[in-house]
Backbone as XML, in Angstrom:
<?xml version="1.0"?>
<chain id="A" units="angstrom">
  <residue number="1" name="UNK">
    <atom name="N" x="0.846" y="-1.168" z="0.000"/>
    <atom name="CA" x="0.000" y="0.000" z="0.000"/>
    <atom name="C" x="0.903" y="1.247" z="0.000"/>
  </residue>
  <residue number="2" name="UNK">
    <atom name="N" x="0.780" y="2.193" z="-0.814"/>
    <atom name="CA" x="1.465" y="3.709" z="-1.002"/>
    <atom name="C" x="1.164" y="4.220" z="0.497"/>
  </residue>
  <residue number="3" name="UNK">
    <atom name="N" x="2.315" y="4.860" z="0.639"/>
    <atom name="CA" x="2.375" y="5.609" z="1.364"/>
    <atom name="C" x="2.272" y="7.593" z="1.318"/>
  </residue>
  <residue number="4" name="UNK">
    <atom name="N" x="2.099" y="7.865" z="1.826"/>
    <atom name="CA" x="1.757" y="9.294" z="1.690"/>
    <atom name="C" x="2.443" y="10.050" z="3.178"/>
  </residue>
  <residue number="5" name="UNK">
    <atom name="N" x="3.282" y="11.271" z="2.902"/>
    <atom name="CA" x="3.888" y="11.651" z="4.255"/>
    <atom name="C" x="4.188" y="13.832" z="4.046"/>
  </residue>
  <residue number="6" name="UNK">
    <atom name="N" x="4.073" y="14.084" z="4.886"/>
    <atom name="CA" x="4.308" y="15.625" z="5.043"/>
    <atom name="C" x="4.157" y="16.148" z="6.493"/>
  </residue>
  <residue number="7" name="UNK">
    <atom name="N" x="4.606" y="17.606" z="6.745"/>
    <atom name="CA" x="4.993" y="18.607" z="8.005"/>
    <atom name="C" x="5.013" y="19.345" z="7.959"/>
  </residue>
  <residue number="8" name="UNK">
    <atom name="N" x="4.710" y="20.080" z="8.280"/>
    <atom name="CA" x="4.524" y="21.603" z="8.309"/>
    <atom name="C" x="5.401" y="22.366" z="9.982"/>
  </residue>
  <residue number="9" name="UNK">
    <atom name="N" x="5.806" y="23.133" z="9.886"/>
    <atom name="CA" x="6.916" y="24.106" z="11.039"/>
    <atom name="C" x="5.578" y="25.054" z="11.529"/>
  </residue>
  <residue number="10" name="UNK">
    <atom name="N" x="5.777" y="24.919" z="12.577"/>
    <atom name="CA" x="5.205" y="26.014" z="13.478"/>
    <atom name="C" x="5.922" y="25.983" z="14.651"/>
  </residue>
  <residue number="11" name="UNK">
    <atom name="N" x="5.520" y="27.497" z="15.116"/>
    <atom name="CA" x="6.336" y="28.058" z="16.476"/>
    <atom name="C" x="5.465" y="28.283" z="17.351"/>
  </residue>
  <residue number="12" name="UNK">
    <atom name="N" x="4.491" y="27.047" z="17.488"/>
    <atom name="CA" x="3.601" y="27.543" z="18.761"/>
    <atom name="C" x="3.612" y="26.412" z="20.311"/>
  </residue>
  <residue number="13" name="UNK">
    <atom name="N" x="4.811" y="25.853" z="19.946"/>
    <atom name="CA" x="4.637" y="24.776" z="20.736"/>
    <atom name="C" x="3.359" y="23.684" z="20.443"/>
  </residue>
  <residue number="14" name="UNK">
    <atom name="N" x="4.016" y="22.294" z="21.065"/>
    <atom name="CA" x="3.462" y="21.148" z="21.210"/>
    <atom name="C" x="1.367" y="21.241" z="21.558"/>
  </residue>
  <residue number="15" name="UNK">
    <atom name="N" x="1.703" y="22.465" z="22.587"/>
    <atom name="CA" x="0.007" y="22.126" z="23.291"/>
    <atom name="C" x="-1.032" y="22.989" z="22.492"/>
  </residue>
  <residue number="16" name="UNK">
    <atom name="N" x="-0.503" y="24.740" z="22.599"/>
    <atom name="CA" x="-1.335" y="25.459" z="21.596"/>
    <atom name="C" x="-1.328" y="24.901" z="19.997"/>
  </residue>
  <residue number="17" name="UNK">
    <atom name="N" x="-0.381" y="24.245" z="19.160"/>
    <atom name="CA" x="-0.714" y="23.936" z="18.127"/>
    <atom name="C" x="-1.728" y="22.762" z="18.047"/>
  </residue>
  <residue number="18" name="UNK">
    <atom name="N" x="-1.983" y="21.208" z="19.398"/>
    <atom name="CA" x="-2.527" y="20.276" z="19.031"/>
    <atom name="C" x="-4.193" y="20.705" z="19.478"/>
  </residue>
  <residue number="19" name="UNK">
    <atom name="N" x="-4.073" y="21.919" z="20.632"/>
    <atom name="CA" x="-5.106" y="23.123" z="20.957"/>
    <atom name="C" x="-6.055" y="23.277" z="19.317"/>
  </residue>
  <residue number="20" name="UNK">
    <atom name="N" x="-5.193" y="23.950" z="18.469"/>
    <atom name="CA" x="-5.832" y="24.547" z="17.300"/>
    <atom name="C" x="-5.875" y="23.485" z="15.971"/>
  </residue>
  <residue number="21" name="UNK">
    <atom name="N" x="-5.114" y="21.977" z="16.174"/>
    <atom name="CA" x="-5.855" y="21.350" z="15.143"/>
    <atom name="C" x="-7.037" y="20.116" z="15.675"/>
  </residue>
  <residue number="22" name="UNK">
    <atom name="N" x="-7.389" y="20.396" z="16.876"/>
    <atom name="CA" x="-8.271" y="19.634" z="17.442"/>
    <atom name="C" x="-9.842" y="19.142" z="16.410"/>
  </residue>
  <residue number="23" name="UNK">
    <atom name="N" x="-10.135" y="20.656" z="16.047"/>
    <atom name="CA" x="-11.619" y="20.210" z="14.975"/>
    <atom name="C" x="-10.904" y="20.942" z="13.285"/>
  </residue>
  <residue number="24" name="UNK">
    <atom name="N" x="-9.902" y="19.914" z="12.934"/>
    <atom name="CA" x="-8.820" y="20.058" z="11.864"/>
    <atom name="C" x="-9.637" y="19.278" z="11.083"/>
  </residue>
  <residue number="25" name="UNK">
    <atom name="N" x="-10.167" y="18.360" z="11.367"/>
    <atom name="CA" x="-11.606" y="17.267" z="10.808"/>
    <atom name="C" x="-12.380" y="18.221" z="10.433"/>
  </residue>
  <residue number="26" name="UNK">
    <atom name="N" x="-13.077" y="18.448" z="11.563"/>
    <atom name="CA" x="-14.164" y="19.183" z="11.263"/>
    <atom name="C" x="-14.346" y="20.273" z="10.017"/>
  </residue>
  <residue number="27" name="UNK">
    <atom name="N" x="-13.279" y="20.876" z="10.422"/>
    <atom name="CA" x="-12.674" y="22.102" z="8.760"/>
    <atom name="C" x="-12.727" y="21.423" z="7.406"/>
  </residue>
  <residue number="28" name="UNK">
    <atom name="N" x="-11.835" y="20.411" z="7.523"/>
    <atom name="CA" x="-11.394" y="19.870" z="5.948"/>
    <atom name="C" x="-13.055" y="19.084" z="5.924"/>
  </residue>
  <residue number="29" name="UNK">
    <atom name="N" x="-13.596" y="18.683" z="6.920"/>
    <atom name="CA" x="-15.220" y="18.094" z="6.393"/>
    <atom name="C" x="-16.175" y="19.056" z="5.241"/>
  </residue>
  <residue number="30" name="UNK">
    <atom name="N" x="-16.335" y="20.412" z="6.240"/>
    <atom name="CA" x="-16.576" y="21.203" z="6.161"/>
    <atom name="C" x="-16.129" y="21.944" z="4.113"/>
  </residue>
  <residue number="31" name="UNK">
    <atom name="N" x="-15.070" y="22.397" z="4.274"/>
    <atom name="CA" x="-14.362" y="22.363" z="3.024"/>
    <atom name="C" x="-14.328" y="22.069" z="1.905"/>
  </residue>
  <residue number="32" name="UNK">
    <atom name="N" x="-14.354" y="20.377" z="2.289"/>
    <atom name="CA" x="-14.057" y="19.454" z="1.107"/>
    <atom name="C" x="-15.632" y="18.371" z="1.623"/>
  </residue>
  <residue number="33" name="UNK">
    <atom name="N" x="-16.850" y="19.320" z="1.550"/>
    <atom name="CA" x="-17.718" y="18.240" z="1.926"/>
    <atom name="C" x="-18.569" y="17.431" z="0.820"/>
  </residue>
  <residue number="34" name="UNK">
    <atom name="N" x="-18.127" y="18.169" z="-0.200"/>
    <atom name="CA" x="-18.050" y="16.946" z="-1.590"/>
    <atom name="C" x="-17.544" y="16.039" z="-2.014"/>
  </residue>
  <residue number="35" name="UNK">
    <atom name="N" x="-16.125" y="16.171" z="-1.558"/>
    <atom name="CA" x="-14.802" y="15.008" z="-1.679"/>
    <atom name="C" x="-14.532" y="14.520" z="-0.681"/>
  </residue>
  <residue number="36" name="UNK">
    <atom name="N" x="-15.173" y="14.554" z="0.728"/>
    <atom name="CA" x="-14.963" y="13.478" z="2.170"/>
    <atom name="C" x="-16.431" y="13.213" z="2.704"/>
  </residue>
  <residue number="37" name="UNK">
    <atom name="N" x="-15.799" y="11.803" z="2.658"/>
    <atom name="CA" x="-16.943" y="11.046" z="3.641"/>
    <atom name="C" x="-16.592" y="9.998" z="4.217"/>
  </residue>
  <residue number="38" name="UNK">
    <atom name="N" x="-17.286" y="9.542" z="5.417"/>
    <atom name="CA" x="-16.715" y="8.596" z="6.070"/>
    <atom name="C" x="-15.223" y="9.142" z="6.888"/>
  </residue>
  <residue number="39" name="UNK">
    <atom name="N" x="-15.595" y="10.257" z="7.839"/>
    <atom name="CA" x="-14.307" y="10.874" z="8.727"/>
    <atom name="C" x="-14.318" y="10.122" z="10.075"/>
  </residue>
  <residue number="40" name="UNK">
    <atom name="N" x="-13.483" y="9.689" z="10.197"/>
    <atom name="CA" x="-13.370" y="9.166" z="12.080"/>
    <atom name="C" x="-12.304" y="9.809" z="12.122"/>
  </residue>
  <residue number="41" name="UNK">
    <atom name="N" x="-11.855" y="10.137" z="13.432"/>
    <atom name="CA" x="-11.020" y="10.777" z="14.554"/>
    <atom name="C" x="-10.829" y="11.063" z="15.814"/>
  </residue>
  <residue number="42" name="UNK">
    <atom name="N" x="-9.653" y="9.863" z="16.251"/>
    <atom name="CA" x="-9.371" y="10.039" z="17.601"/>
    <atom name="C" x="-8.359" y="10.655" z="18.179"/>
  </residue>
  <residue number="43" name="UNK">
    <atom name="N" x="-8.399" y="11.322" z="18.898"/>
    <atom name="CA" x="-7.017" y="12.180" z="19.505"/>
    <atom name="C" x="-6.174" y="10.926" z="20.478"/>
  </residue>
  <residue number="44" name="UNK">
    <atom name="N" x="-5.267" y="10.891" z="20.645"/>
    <atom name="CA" x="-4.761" y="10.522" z="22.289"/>
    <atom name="C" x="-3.639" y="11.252" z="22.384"/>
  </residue>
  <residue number="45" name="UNK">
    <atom name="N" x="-3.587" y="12.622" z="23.373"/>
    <atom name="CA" x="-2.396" y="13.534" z="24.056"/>
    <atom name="C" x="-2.515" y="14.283" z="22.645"/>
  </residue>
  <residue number="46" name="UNK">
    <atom name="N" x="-1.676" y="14.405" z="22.050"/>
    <atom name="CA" x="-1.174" y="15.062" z="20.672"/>
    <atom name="C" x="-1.018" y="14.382" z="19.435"/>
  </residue>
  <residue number="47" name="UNK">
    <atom name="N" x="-1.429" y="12.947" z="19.479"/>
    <atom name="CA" x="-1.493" y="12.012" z="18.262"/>
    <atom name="C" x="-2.883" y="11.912" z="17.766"/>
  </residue>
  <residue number="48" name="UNK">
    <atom name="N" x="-2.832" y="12.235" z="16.738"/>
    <atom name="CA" x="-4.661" y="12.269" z="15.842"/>
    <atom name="C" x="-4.623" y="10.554" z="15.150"/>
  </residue>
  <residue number="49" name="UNK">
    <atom name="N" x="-5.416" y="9.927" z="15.142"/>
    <atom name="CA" x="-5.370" y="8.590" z="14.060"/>
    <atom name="C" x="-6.386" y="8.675" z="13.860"/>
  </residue>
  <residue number="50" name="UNK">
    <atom name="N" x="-6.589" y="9.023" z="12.341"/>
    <atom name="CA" x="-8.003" y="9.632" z="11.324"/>
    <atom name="C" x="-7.970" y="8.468" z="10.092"/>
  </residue>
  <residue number="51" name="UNK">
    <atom name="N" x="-9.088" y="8.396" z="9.124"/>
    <atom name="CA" x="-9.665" y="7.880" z="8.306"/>
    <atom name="C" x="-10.150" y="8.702" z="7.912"/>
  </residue>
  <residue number="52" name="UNK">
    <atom name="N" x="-10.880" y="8.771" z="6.327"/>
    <atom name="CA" x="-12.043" y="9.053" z="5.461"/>
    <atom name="C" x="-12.281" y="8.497" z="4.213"/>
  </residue>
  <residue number="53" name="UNK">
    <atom name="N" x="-12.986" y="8.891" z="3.513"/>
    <atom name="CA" x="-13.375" y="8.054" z="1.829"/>
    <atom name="C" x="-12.913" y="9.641" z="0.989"/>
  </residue>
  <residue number="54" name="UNK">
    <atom name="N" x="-12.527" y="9.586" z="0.061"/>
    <atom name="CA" x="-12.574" y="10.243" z="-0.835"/>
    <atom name="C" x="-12.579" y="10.305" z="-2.326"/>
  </residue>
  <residue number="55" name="UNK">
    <atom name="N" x="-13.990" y="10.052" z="-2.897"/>
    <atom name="CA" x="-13.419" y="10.016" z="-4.384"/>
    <atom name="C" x="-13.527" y="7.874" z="-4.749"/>
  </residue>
  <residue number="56" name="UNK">
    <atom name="N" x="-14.102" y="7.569" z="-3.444"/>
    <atom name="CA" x="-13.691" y="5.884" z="-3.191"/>
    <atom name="C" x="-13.073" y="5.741" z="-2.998"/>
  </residue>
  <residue number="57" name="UNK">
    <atom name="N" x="-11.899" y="6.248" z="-2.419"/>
    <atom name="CA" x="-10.613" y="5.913" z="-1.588"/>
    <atom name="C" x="-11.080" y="5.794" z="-0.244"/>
  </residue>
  <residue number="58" name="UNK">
    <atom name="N" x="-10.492" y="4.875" z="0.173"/>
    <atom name="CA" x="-10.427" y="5.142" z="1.620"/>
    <atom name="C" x="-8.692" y="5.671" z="1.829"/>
  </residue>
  <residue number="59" name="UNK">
    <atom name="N" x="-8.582" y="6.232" z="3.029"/>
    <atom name="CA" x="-7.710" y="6.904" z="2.948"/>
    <atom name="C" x="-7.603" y="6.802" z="4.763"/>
  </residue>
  <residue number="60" name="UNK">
    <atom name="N" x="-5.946" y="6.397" z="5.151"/>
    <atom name="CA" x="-5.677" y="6.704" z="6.506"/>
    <atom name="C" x="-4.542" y="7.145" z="7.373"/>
  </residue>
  <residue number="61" name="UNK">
    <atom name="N" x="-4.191" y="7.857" z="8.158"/>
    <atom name="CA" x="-3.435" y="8.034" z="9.070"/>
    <atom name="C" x="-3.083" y="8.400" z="10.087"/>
  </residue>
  <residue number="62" name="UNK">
    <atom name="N" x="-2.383" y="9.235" z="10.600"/>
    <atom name="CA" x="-1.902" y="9.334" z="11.470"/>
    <atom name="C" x="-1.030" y="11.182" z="11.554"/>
  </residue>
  <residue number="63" name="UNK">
    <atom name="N" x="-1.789" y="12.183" z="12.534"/>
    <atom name="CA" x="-0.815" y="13.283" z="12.454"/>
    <atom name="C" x="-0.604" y="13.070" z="14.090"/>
  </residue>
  <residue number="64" name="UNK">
    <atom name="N" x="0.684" y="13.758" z="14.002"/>
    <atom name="CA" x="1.379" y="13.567" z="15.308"/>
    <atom name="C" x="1.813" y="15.280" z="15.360"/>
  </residue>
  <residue number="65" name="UNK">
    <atom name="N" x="1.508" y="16.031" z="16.727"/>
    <atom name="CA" x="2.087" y="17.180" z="16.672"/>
    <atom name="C" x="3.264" y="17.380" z="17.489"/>
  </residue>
  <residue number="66" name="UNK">
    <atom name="N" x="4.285" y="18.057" z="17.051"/>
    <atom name="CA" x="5.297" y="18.518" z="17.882"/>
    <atom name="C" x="5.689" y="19.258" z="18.584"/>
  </residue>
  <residue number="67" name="UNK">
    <atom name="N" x="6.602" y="19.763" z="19.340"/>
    <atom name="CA" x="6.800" y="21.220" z="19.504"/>
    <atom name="C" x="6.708" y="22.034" z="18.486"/>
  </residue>
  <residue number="68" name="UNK">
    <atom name="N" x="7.802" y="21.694" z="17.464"/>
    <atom name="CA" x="7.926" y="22.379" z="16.368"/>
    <atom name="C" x="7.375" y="22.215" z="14.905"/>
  </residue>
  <residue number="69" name="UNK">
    <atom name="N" x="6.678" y="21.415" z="15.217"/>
    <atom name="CA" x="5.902" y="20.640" z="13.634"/>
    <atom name="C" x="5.035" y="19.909" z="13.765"/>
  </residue>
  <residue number="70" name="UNK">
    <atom name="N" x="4.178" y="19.733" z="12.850"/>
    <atom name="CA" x="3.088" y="19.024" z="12.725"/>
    <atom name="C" x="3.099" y="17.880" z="11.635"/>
  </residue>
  <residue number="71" name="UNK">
    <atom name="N" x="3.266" y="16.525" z="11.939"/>
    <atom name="CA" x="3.954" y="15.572" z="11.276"/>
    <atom name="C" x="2.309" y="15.133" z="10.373"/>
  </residue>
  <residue number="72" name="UNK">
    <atom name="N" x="2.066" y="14.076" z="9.202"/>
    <atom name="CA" x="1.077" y="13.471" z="8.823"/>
    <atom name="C" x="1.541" y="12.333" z="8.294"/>
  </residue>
  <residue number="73" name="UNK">
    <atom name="N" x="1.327" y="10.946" z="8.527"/>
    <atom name="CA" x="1.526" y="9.982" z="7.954"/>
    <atom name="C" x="0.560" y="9.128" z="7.556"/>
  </residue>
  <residue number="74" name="UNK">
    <atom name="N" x="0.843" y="8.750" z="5.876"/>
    <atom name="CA" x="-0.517" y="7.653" z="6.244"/>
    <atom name="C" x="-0.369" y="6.973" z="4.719"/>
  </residue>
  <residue number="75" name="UNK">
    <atom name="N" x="-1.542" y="6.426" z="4.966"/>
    <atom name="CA" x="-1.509" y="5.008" z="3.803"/>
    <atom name="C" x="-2.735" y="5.075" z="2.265"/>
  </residue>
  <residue number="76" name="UNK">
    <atom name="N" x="-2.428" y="5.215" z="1.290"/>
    <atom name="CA" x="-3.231" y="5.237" z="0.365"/>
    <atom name="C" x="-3.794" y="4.284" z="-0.689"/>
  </residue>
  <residue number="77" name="UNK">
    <atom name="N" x="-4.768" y="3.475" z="-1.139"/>
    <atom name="CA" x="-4.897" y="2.106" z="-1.827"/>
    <atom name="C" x="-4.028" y="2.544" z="-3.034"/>
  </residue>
  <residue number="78" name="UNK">
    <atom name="N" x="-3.953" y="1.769" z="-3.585"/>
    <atom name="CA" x="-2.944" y="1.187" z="-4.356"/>
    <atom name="C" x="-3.514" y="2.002" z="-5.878"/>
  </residue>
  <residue number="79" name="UNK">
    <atom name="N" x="-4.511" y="2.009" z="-5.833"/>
    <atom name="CA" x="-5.466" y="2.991" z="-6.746"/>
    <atom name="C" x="-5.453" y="4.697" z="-6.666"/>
  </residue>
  <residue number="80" name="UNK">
    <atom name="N" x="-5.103" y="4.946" z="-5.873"/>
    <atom name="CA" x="-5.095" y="6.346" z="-5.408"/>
    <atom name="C" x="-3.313" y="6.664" z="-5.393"/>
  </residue>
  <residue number="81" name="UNK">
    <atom name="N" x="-2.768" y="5.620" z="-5.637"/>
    <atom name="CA" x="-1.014" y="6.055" z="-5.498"/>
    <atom name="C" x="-0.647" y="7.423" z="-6.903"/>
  </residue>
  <residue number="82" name="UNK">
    <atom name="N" x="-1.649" y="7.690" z="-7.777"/>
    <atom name="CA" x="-1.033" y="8.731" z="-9.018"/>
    <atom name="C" x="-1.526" y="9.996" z="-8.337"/>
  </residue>
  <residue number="83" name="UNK">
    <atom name="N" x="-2.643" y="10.332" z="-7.217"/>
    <atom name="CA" x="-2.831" y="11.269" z="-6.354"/>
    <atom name="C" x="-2.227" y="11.748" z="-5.278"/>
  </residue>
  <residue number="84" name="UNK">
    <atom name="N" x="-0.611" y="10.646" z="-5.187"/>
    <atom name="CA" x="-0.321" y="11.101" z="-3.748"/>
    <atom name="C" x="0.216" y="12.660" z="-3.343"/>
  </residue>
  <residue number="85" name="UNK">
    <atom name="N" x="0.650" y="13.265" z="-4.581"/>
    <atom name="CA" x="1.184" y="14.497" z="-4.634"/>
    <atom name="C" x="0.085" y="15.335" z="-3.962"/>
  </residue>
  <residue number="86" name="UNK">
    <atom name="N" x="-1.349" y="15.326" z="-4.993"/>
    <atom name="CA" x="-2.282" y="16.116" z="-4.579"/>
    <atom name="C" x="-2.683" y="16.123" z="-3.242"/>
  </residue>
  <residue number="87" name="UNK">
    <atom name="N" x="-2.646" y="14.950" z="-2.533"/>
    <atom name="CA" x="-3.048" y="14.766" z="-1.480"/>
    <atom name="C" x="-2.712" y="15.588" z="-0.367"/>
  </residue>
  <residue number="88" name="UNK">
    <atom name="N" x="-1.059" y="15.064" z="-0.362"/>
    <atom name="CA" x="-0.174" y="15.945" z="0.266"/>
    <atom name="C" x="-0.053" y="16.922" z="0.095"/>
  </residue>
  <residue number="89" name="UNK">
    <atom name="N" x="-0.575" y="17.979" z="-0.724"/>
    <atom name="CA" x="-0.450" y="19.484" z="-0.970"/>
    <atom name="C" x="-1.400" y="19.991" z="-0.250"/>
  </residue>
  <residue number="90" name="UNK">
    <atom name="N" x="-2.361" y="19.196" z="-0.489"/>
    <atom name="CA" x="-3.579" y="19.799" z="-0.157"/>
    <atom name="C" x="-4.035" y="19.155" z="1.628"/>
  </residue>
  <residue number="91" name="UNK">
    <atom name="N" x="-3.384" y="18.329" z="2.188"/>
    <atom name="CA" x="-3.262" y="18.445" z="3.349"/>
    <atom name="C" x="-2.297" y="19.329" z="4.044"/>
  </residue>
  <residue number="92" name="UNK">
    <atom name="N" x="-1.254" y="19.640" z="3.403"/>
    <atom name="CA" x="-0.205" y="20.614" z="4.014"/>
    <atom name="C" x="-0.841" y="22.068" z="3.943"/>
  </residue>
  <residue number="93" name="UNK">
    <atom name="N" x="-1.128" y="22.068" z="2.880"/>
    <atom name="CA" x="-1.873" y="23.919" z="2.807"/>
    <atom name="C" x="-3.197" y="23.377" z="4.276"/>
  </residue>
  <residue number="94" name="UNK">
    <atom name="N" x="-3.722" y="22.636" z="4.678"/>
    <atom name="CA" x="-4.894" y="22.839" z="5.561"/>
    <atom name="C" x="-4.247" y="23.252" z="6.947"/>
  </residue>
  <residue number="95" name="UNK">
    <atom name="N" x="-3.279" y="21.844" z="6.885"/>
    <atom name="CA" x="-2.174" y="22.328" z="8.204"/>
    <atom name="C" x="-2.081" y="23.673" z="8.216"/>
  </residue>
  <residue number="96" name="UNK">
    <atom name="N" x="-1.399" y="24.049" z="7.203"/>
    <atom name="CA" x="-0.616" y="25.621" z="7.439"/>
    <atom name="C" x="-1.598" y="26.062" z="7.767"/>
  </residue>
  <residue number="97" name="UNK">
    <atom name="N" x="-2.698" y="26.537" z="6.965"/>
    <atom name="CA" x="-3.595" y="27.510" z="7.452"/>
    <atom name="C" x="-4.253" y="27.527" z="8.758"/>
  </residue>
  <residue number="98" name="UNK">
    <atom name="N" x="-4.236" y="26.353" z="9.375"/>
    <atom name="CA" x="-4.622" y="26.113" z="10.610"/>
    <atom name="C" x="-3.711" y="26.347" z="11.664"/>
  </residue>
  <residue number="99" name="UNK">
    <atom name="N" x="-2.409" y="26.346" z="11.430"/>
    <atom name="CA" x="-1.130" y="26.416" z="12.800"/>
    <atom name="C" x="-0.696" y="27.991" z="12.432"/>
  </residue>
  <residue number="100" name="UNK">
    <atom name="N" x="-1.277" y="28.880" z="11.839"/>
    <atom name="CA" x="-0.731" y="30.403" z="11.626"/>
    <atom name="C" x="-1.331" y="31.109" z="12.712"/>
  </residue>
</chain>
C-alpha cells in the first residue's frame, strides 16, 4: 500500500498547536464536503489517528504534533497512489492555514 507523508513548522509549541488542530476534521469536512466522507477521529495527548473516503478511496493516518511541527503519515490504496502528490499538498496547505 502507497504511502503518503508531510509537516509543516510552526512556532507555537506542542500544546497550543494540538489546541488549534483539534476540529482540523471538522474544517477539511466542512471544506471538502463533496470530496470526504466517512471521517473518524481520535485524539490521544497530541497524536490524531483519522480515516475518510474520498473520491472511493479510503484513505488513513496518522498526524502527530510537535513542539515544532506538525507531522502526517498515512496510507493510500494502491489505486489512489497517481494522487499522492495532490493529497499531500492539499493536506499541508490545511495544516498551514490552521497552525498560523
Amino acid at each position: 500500500m502507497p504511502r503518503f507523508n508531510t509537516e509543516v513548522p510552526h512556532s507555537l509549541g506542542q500544546e497550543q498547536a494540538t489546541e488549534r488542530l483539534k476540529d482540523f476534521l471538522e474544517k477539511v469536512t466542512r471544506v471538502y464536503k463533496d470530496q470526504v466522507s466517512d471521517l473518524r477521529g481520535d485524539w490521544a495527548d497530541n497524536v490524531l489517528d483519522f480515516g475518510f473516503t474520498s473520491y472511493g478511496f479510503k484513505i488513513s493516518g496518522v498526524l502527530t504534533v510537535e513542539e515544532d511541527k506538525a507531522r502526517i503519515e498515512g496510507k493510500l490504496p494502491m489505486a489512489a497512489a497517481m494522487f499522492r502528490g495532490k493529497i499531500e499538498s492539499s493536506i499541508q496547505g490545511e495544516l498551514e492555514k490552521a497552525l498560523k
